[in-house]
C-alpha positions as CSV (number, residue, x, y, z in Angstrom):
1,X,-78.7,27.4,39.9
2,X,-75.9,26.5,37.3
3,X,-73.4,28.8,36.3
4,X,-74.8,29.7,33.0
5,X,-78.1,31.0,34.9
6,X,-76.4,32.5,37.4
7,X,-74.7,34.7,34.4
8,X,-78.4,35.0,32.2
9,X,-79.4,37.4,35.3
10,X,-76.9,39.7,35.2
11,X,-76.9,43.0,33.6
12,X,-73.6,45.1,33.4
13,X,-74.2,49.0,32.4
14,X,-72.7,52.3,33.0
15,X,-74.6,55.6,32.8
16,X,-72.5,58.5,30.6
17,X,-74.0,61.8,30.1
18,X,-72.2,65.5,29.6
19,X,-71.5,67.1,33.3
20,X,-74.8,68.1,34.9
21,X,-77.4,66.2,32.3
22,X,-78.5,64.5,35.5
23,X,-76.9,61.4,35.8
24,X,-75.9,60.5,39.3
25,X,-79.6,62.1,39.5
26,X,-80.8,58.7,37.4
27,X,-78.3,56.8,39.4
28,X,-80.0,57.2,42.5
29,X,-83.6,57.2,41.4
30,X,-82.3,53.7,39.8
31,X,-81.5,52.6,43.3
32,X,-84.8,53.9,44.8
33,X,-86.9,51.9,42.5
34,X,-84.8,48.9,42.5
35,X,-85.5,49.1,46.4
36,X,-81.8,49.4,47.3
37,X,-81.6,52.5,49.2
38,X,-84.9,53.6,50.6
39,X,-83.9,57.4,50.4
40,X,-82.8,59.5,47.7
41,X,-79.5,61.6,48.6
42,X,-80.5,65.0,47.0
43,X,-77.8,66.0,45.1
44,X,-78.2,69.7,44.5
45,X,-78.7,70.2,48.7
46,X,-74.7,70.0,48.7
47,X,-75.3,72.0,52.0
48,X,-77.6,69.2,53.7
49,X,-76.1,65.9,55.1
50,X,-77.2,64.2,52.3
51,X,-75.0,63.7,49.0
52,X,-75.6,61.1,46.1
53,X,-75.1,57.8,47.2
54,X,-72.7,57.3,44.2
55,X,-70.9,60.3,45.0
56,X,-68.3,59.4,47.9
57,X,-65.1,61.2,47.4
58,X,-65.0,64.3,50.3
59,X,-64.4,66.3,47.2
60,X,-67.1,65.6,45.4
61,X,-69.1,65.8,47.9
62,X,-67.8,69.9,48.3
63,X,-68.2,70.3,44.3
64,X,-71.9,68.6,43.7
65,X,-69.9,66.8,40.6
66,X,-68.4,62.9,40.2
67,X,-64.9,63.0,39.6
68,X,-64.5,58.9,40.8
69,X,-66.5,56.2,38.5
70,X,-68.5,54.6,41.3
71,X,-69.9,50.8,41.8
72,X,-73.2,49.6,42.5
73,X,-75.4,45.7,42.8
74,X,-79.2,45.9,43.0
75,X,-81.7,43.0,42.2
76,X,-84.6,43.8,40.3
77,X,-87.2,40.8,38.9
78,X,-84.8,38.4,39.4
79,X,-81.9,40.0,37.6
80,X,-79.0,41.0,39.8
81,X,-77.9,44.6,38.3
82,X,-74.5,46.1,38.2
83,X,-74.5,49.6,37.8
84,X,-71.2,51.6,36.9
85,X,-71.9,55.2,37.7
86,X,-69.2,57.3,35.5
87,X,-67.8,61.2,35.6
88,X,-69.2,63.0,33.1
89,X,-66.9,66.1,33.4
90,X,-64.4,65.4,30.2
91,X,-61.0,65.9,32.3
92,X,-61.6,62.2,33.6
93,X,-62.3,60.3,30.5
94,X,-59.9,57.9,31.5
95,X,-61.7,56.2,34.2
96,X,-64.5,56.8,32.3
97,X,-62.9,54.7,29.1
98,X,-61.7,52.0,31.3
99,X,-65.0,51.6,33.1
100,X,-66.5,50.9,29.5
101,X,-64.6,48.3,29.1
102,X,-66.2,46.5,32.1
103,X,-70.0,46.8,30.8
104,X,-72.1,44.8,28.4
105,X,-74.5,48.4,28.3
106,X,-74.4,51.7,28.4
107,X,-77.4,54.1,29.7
108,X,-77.0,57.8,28.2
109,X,-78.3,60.3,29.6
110,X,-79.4,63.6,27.9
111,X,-80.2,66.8,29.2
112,X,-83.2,68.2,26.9
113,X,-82.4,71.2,26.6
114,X,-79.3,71.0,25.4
115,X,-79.7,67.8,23.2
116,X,-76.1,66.2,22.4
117,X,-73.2,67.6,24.1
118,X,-69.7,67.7,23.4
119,X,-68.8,64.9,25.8
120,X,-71.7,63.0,24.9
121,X,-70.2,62.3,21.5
122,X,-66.8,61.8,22.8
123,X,-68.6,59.0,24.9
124,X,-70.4,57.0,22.6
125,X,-67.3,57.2,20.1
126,X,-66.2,54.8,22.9
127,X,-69.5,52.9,22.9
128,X,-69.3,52.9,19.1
129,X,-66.4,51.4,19.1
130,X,-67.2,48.1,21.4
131,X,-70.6,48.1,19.5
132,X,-71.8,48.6,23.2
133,X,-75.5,48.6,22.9
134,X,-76.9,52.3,24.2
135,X,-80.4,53.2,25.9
136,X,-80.9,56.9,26.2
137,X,-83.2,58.5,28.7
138,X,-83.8,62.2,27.5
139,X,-84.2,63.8,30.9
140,X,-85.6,67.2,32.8
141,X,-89.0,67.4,30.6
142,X,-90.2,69.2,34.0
143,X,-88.5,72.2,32.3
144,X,-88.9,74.0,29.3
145,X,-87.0,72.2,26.7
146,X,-86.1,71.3,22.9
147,X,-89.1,69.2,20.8
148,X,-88.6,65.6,21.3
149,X,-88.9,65.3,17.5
150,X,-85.7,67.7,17.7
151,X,-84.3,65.6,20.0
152,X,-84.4,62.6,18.0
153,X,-83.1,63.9,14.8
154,X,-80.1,65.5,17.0
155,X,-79.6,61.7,18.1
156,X,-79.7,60.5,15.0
157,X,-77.1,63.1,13.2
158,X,-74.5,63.3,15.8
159,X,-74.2,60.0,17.0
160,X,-74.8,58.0,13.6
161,X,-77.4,55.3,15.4
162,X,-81.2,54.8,14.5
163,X,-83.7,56.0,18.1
164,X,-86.6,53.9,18.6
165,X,-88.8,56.3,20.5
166,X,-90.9,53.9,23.4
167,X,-92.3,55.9,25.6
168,X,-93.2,60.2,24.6
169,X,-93.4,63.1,26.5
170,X,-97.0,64.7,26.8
171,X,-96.3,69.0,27.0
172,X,-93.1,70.2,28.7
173,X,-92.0,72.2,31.7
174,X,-95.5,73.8,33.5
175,X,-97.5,72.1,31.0
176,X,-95.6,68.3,31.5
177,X,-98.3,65.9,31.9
178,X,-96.3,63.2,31.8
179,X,-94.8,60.3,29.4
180,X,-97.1,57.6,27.5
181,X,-94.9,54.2,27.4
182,X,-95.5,53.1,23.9
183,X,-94.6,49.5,24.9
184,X,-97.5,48.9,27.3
185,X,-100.4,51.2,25.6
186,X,-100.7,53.5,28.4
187,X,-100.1,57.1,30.1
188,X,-97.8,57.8,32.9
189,X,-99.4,61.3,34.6
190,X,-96.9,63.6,35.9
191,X,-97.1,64.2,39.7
192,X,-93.7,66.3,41.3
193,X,-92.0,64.7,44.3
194,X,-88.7,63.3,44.8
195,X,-89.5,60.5,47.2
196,X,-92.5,58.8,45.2
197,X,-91.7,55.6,43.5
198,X,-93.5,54.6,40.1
199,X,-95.5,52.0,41.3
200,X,-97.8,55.2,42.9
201,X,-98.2,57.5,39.7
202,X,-101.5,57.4,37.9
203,X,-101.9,55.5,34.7
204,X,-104.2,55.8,32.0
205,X,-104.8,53.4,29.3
206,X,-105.1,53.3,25.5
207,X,-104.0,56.1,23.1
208,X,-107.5,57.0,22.3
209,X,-108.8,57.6,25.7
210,X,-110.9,60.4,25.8
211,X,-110.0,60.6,29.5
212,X,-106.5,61.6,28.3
213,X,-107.3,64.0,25.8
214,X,-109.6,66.1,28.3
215,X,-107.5,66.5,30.9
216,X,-104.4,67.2,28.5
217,X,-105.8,69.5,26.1
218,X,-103.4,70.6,23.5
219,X,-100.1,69.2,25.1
220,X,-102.2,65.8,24.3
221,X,-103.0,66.8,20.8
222,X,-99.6,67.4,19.6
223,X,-98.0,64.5,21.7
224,X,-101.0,62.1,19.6
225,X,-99.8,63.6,16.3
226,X,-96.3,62.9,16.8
227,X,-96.2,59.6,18.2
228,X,-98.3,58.6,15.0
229,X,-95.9,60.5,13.1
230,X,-92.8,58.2,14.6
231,X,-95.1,55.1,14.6
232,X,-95.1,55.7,10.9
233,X,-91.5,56.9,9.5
234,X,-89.0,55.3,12.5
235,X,-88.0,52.0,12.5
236,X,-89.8,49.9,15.0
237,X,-87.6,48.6,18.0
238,X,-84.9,46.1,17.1
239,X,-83.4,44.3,19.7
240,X,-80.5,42.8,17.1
241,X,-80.0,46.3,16.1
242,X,-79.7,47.4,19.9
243,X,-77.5,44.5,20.6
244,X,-75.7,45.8,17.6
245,X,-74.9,49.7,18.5
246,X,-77.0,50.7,15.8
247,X,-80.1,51.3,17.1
248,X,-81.0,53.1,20.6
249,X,-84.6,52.6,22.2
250,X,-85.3,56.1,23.4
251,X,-87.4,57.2,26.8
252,X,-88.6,61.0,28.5
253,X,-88.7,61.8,31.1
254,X,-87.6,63.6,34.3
255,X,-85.1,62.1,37.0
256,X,-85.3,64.3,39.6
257,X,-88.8,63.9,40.2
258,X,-88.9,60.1,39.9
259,X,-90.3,60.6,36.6
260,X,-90.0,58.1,33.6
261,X,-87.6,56.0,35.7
262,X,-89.9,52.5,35.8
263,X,-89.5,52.4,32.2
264,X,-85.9,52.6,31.8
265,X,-85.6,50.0,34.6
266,X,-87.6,47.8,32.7
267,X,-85.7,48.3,29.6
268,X,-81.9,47.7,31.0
269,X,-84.0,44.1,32.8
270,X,-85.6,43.7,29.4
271,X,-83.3,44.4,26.4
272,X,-79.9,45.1,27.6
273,X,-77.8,41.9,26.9
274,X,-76.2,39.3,30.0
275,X,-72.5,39.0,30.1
276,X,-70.9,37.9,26.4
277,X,-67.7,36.3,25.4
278,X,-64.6,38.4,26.3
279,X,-61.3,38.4,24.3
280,X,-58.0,37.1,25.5
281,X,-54.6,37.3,23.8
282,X,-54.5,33.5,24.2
283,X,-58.6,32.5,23.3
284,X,-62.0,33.8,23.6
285,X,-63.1,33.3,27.4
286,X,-66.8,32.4,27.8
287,X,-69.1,33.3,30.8
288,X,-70.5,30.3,31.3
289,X,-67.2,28.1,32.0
290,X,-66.8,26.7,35.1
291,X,-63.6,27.7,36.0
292,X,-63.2,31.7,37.2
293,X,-61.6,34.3,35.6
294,X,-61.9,38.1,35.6
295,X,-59.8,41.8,35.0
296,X,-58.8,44.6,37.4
297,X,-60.5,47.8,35.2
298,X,-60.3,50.4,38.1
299,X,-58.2,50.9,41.3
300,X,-59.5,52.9,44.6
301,X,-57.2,54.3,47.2
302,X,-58.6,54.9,50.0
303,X,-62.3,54.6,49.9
304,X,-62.1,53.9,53.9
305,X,-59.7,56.5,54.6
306,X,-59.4,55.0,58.5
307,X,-58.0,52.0,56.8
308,X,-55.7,53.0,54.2
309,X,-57.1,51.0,51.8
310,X,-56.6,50.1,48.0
311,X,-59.7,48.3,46.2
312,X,-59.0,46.7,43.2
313,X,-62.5,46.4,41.4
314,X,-62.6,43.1,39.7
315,X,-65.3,42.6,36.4
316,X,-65.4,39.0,36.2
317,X,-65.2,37.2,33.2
318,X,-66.4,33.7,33.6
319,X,-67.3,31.1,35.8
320,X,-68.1,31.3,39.7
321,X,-65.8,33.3,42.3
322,X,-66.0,32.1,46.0
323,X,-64.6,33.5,48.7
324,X,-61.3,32.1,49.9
325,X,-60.9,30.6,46.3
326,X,-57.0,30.3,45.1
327,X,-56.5,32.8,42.3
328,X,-53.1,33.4,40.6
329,X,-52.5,37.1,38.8
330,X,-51.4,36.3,35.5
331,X,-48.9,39.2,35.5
332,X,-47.1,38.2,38.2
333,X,-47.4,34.5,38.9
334,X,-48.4,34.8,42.4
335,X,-50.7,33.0,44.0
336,X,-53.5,35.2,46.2
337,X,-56.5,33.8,48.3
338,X,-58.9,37.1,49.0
339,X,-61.3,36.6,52.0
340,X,-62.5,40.0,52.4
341,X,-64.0,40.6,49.1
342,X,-66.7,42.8,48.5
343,X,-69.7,43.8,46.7
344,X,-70.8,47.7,46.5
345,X,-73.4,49.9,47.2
346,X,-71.1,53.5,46.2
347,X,-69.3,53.2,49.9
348,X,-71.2,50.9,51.4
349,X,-69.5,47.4,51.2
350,X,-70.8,43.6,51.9
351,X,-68.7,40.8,52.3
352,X,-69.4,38.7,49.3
353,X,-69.8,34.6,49.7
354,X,-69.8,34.2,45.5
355,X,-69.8,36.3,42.1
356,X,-70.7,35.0,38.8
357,X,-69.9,36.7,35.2
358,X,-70.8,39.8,34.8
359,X,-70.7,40.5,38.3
360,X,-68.1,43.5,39.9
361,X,-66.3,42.8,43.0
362,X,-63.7,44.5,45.2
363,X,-60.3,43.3,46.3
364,X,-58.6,45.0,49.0
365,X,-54.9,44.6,48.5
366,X,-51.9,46.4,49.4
367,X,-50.3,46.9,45.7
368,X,-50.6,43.2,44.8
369,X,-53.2,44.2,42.1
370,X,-53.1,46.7,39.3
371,X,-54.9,48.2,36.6
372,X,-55.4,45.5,34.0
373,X,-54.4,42.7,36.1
374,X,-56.0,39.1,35.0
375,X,-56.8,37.0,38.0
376,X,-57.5,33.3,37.1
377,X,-57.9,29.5,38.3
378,X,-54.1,29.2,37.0
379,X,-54.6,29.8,33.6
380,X,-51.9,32.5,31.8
381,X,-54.8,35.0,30.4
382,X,-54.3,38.6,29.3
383,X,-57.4,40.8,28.2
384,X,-57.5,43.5,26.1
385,X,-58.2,47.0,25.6
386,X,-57.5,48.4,29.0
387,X,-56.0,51.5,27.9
388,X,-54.2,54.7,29.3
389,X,-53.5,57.7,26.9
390,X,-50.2,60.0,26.6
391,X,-51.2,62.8,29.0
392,X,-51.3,66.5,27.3
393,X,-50.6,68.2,30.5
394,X,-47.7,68.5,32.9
395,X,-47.1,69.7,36.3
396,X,-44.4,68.9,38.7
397,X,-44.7,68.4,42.4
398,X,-42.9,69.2,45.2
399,X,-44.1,68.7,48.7
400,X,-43.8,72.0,50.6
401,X,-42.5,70.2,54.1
402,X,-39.4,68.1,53.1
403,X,-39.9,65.8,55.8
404,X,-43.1,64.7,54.0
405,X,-41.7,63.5,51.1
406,X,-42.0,59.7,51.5
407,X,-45.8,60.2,52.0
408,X,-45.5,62.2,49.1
409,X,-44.1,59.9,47.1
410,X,-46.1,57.4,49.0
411,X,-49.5,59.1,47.9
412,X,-48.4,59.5,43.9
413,X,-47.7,55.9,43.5
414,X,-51.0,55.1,44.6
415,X,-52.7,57.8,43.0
416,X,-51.1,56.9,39.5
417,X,-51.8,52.8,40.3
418,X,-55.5,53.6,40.0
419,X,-55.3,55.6,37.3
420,X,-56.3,59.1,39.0
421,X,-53.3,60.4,37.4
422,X,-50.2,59.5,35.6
423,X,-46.6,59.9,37.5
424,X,-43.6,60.5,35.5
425,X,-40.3,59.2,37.8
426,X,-37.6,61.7,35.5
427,X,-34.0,59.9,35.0
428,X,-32.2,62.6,35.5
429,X,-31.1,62.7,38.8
430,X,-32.8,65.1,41.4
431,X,-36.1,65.9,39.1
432,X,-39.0,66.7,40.9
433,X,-41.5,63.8,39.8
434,X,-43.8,64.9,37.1
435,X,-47.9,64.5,37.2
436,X,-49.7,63.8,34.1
437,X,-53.3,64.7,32.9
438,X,-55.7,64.6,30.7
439,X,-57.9,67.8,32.0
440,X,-56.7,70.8,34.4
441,X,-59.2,69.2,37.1
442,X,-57.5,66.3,37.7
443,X,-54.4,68.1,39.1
444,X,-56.6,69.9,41.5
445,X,-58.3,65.9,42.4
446,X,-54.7,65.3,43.3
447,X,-53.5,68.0,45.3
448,X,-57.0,67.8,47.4
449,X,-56.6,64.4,47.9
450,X,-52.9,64.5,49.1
451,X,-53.7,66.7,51.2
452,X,-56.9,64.8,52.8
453,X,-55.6,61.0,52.7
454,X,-51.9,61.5,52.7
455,X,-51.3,64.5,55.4
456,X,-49.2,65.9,52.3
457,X,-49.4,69.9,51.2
458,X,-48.0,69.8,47.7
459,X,-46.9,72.4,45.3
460,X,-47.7,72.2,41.9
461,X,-45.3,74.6,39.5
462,X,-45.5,74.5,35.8
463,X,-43.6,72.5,33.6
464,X,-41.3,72.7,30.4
465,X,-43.3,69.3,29.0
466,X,-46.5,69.3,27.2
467,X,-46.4,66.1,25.3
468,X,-45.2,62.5,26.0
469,X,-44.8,59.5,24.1
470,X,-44.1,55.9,25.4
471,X,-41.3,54.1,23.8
472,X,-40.2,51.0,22.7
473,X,-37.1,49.6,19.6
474,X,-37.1,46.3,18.2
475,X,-33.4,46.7,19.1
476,X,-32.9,46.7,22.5
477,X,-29.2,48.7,21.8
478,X,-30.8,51.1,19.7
479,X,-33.6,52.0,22.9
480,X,-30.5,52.2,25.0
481,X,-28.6,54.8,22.7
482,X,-32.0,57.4,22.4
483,X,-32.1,57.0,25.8
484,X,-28.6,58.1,26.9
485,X,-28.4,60.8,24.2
486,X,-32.2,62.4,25.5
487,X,-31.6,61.7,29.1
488,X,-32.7,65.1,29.8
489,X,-36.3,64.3,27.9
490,X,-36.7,60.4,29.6
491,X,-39.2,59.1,32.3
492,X,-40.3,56.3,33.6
493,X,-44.1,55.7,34.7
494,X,-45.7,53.8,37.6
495,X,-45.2,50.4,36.0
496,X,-42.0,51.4,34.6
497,X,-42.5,52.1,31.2
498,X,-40.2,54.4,29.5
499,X,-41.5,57.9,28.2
500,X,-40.5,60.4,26.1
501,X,-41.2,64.1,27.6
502,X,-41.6,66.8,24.9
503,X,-41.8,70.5,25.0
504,X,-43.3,70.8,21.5
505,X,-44.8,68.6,19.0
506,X,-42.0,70.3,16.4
507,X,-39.5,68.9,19.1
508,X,-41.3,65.2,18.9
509,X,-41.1,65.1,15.2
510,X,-36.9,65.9,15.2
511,X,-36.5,63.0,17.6
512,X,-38.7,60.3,15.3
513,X,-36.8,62.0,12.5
514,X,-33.4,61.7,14.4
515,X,-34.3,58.0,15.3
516,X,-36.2,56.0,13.1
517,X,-35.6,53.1,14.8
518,X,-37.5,54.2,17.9
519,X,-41.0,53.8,18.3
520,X,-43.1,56.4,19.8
521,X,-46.9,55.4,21.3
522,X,-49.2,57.3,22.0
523,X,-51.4,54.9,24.3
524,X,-49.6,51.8,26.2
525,X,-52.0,49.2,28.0
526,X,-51.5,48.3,31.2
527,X,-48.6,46.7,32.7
528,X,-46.4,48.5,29.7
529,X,-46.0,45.4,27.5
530,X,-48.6,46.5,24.6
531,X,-48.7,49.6,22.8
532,X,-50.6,51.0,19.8
């Protein structure tokens, strides 16, 4: 197959969703119909040996929540899928952001009864603003629930896009009968059981079956009425308004029974979009050129914790990656020639021969690679929009047995390379080194996992900073002089940008008052050398 073939196969997406609207739930039932795992992990049996096969991490394993984004491959009718599994839980919205970056789709996931959630919208703000195009799956219609018709309109008002209803639930909770897909003419009945696969539920055919409307009664009825309603005042499906962001095809259904899955298969294999065009500082980088190119978006530490290891996870951009290939990171200049590289399935890894566009592969390094990083053919390349945002809590950390400090220090470097949390190195002399976050969680993340990969108990005590702002002059004097007078208030992060720590946004605003001349950021992207 040429390059360009290889690339019309693949289809990039995440799944986002508001903590516990089932989405590492789809994630696996994905898998299972796909035919890449042949068992689903369960993951409310947190007790039982099985977890979600996205869900790796000891700790969220122990919490029954995702706190790492995870990768998986999977081929389905020809297309070779790459599924980005995302924390939903609003403290890591970081990882979350940066893992949008790497996708050409997004599947949202919506708990029914509680319609749009907070973190929902924060999400597809995101989304909105790639114009990444959206499928939604409204999920547990095993349960008593909001009316889809509810639903919709709630789409429609909070997130500002058209639905495109294309399959419709028939009855809810003990009177769910199932889903008729709009697309094919036909009736999906409801059967519960977590280990049956949609190629064994019973279909029935045609809208006007009379077969349907005797065994469903009422819940048939109304489902009749309103899919004629929707057939008449929504907008039919548009896959240019899909590919736009302004329209999202909608499906019911219910994940933890298997239920309603097939169809959103079919749709991502269907409508969502192959790899597209991505921008470069320097040019517009297509998928289909022959030579390779692609961009670091996420950093794991230890993901085999008998090894040590750091996996940077590569999206790649264009052209064809083969193992052993000479690759130079455009950051650096250095030349690097990875023979291990792998494809995932969560923490299951596979030695990969070749990757095309659109395609997500890991690099085990030892620090070589960092968020953001562009690895190419020799070509000087830097992407955009990788972004990491002025943390709004502080703690420092101290490591309770002072002969652990270098695995302390050891452990925060990593930690804040892949983005798990942001390290602040003060200058003045003998500061304890400051941790950064967005939520309260990701503190705890930290201190679990420094005690659990690096052998390190660490103490986390409050701090006098609540604010920070990344700086830069035009005037390299001028940078100089704020720094020396504010010595107190300056830190440097992991790449060694400077920072401005702030008690109080009152005490920001005297310092840009103080020093026009300074520029204060509130977001950097990687590597420190642009900032917004």
């Amino acid at each position: 197959m040429t390059i360009a073939n290889e690339v019309a196969r693949r289809r990039t997406f995440a799944i986002i969703s508001h903590p516990d609207a089932g989405k590492t739930t789809l994630t696996e039932k994905l898998l299972l119909f796909a035919g890449a795992i042949q068992i689903a992990g369960s993951v409310k049996a947190r007790k039982a040996s099985r977890h979600a096969s996205s869900d790796w991490m000891e700790i969220e394993k122990q919490r029954g929540i995702s706190v790492a984004s995870s990768v998986m491959q999977m081929e389905y009718r020809d297309c070779v899928i790459n599924l980005l599994d995302t924390p939903g839980h609003q403290d890591f919205s970081e990882d979350t952001y940066r893992v949008l970056t790497a996708v050409d789709a997004a599947l949202m996931v919506l708990d029914a009864a509680n319609g749009v959630e907070p973190q929902t919208i924060r999400l597809l703000q995101v989304c909105r603003a790639r114009n990444t195009p959206i499928i939604t799956f409204v999920n547990k219609f095993d349960r008593e629930v909001q009316e889809p018709l509810d639903l919709l309109s709630e789409i429609e008002s909070h997130l500002g896009m058209d639905t495109a209803p294309l399959s419709w639930p028939v009855g809810m909770g003990r009177s769910f009968g199932g889903v008729f897909d709009l697309r094919r003419n036909r009736m999906r009945v409801f059967k519960a059981g977590q280990e049956r696969r949609g190629g064994d539920d019973e279909m029935i055919d045609g809208l006007d079956n009379p077969v349907i409307a005797e065994r469903f009664g009422d819940a048939f009825a109304k489902a009749s009425e309103e899919i004629e309603l929707i057939q008449e005042a929504s907008p039919a499906f548009d896959r240019q308004a899909f590919l736009e962001g302004r329209q999202t095809p909608v499906f019911f259904g219910s994940a933890i029974n298997n239920f309603g899955v097939q169809e959103v298969l079919d749709a991502l294999v269907d409508f969502a979009p192959p790899p597209g065009p991505r921008e470069a500082l320097q040019r517009q980088v297509q998928p289909e050129e022959s030579k390779f190119s692609g961009v670091v978006f996420k950093v794991q530490a230890n993901m085999d914790p008998a090894h040590r290891d750091r996996v940077a996870f590569v999206r790649v951009s264009s052209g064809r990656f083969e193992r052993g290939m000479r690759l130079k990171v455009a950051r650096t200049g250095k030349e690097i020639r990875p023979n291990n590289v792998v494809s995932f399935l969560s923490q299951r890894r596979e030695l990969v021969d070749e990757a095309y566009a659109g395609d997500v592969i890991g690099i085990p390094n030892h620090g070589v690679l960092h968020l953001g990083d562009v690895l190419t053919e020799g070509e000087a390349l830097q992407f955009t929009g990788l972004p990491f945002f002025a943390p709004e809590l502080f703690q420092a950390v101290e490591v309770k047995d002072p002969l652990r400090i270098k695995q302390l220090r050891t452990g925060l470097t990593q930690l804040g390379e892949e983005g798990a949390i942001q390290v602040f190195r003060p200058e003045a002399a003998g500061g304890a080194l400051l941790l950064g976050a967005v939520g309260q969680l990701q503190f705890e993340v930290v201190a679990h996992r420094l005690k659990t990969e690096y052998g390190v108990d660490a103490r986390m005590m409050p701090s006098r900073y609540n604010m920070a702002r990344w700086i830069t002059a035009d005037d390299p004097k001028e940078l100089r002089k704020f720094m020396q007078a504010n010595a107190a208030n300056i830190a440097y992060d992991v790449v060694d940008a400077v920072a401005f720590l702030a008690g109080s946004p009152a005490q920001l605003r005297v310092a840009q008052e103080l020093y026009p001349a300074i520029q204060f950021h509130a977001m950097r992207e990687h590597g420190g050398q642009v900032f917004a």
